[in-house]
Steps between C-alpha positions, in 0.01 A plus 500: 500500500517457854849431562621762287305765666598378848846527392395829406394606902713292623769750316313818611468352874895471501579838336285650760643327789821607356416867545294496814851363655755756314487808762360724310207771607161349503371759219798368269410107612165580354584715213744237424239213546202703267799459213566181566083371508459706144742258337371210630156579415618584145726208458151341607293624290761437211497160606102494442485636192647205325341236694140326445277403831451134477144554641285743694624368804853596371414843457333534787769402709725734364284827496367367877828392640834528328352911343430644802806350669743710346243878437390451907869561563584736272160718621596428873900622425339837376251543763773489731719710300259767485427471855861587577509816278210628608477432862519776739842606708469615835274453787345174568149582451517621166662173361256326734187671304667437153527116573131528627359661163691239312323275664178616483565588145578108429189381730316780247607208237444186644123631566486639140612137372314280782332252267851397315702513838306259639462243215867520509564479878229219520671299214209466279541415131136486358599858269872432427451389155335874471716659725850331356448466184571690204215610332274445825384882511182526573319831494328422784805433737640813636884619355712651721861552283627246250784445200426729230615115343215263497743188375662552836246616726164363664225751644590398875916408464590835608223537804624168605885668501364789647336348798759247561770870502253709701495221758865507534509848526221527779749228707796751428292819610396296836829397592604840420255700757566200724864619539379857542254392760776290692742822478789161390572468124614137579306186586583442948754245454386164623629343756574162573685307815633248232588588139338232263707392195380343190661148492328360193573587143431818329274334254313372786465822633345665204288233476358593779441844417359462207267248679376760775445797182355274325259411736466888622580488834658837479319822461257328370607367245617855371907393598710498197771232502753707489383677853491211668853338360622810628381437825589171565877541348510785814354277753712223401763742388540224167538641162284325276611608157343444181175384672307439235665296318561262786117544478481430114694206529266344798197549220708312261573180752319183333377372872532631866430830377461625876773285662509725802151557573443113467753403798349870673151296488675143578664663792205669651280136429784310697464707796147525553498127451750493743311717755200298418698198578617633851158657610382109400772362743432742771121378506584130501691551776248686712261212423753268597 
């Protein structure tokens, strides 16, 4: 099950990189993107209909993980869609106090959901087999929205994509009234006196970023892969292509499944050894 649904995102993450790179206007990128989520998520769901969980772990994984994957996105693409019909022309202030309601109106729900937000942001597991599982609905255990379809629904699937979009959507909205607040709709350029260039492999280099999301060292932990490919492939100005699989294939390797981050961590060993080693000298000498 899990390799064909990560085929499955891995599918939807290149369609959508495909469109957020083919000129159009933003409100056609997203209209375009909402399409392209919906048959993913029914292709999904398809998918799911004919298979059996191999245990409760199984189906947990896939309502808690591989679920909310592709509904977060498709929530988040409509959020922003709607945000760009609806938002205000004219002066500054105006759009300013629309972005601020937004956000108020999302902090509204992270308050109104504060128990589940922060069993998920704290990692706990204790209530997943009640949470993600079907059946697991418990009259006790508040429902927000769920699947009118029980087989393919748990009492908690949908909060989970829910938070994971609304999270997304507070980032956009920030960076949004950032812009308006710096009077620049563009990042300041950086500058450097040398330009760096990537000299290793492109493998190695999403290696590495998969590393750093992975470990959340970016918004954190809130960066979605695809944000921060993007930036390093303008840094480096390297086009990375069909990341993902690259990726794929590093999951698949039989040993020296993190080739670069071993000889990162062999590196870094060497020359603290080494520094060790000269500090070490230095002393002996001034005894001497």
């Amino acid at each position: 099950m899990r390799t064909i649904t990560e085929r499955f995102y891995s599918a939807l993450e290149n369609q959508l990189n495909e469109i957020s790179t083919n000129g159009e206007p933003l409100a056609e990128q997203y209209k375009a993107s909402i399409l392209l989520c919906k048959k993913a998520m029914a292709k999904l769901k398809n998918y799911i209909s004919t298979y059996s969980f191999e245990s409760v772990e199984d189906e947990i994984h896939f309502f808690k993980e591989v679920k909310p994957q592709f509904y977060s996105k498709y929530i988040y693409f409509i959020n922003v869609y709607n945000y760009l019909m609806k938002r205000p022309t004219g002066a500054e202030d105006h759009l300013k106090d629309y972005i601020n309601s937004e956000l108020a109106d999302l902090k509204r729900y992270f308050d109104h959901n504060a128990a589940f937000y922060q069993y998920y942001r704290s990692g706990s597991t204790q209530m997943d087999e009640v949470y993600f599982t079907r059946g697991g609905f418990d009259v006790h255990v508040e429902l927000e929205k769920f699947e009118e379809d029980e087989v393919y629904s748990t009492s908690h699937d949908y909060k989970l994509s829910n938070i994971i979009a609304n999270e997304k959507y507070q980032d956009f909205l920030n960076i949004e009234l950032q812009k308006l607040n710096n009077h620049d709709e563009r990042p300041p350029e950086m500058s450097l006196e040398l330009p760096l260039t990537w000299t290793f492999s492109k493998t190695d280099l999403i290696e590495l970023i998969y590393a750093l999301v992975a470990a959340g060292v970016f918004n954190n932990g809130n960066a979605e892969i695809k944000t921060v490919v993007s930036f390093f492939q303008t840094v480096f100005h390297i086009e990375l292509g069909q990341y993902y699989h690259k990726y794929t294939d590093m999951t698949r390797r039989k040993k020296d499944r993190t080739i670069l981050l071993d000889k990162l961590k062999l590196a870094l060993l060497r020359k603290m050894d080494q520094k060790l080693d000269e500090e070490g000298s230095i002393q002996q000498k001034l005894k001497l």
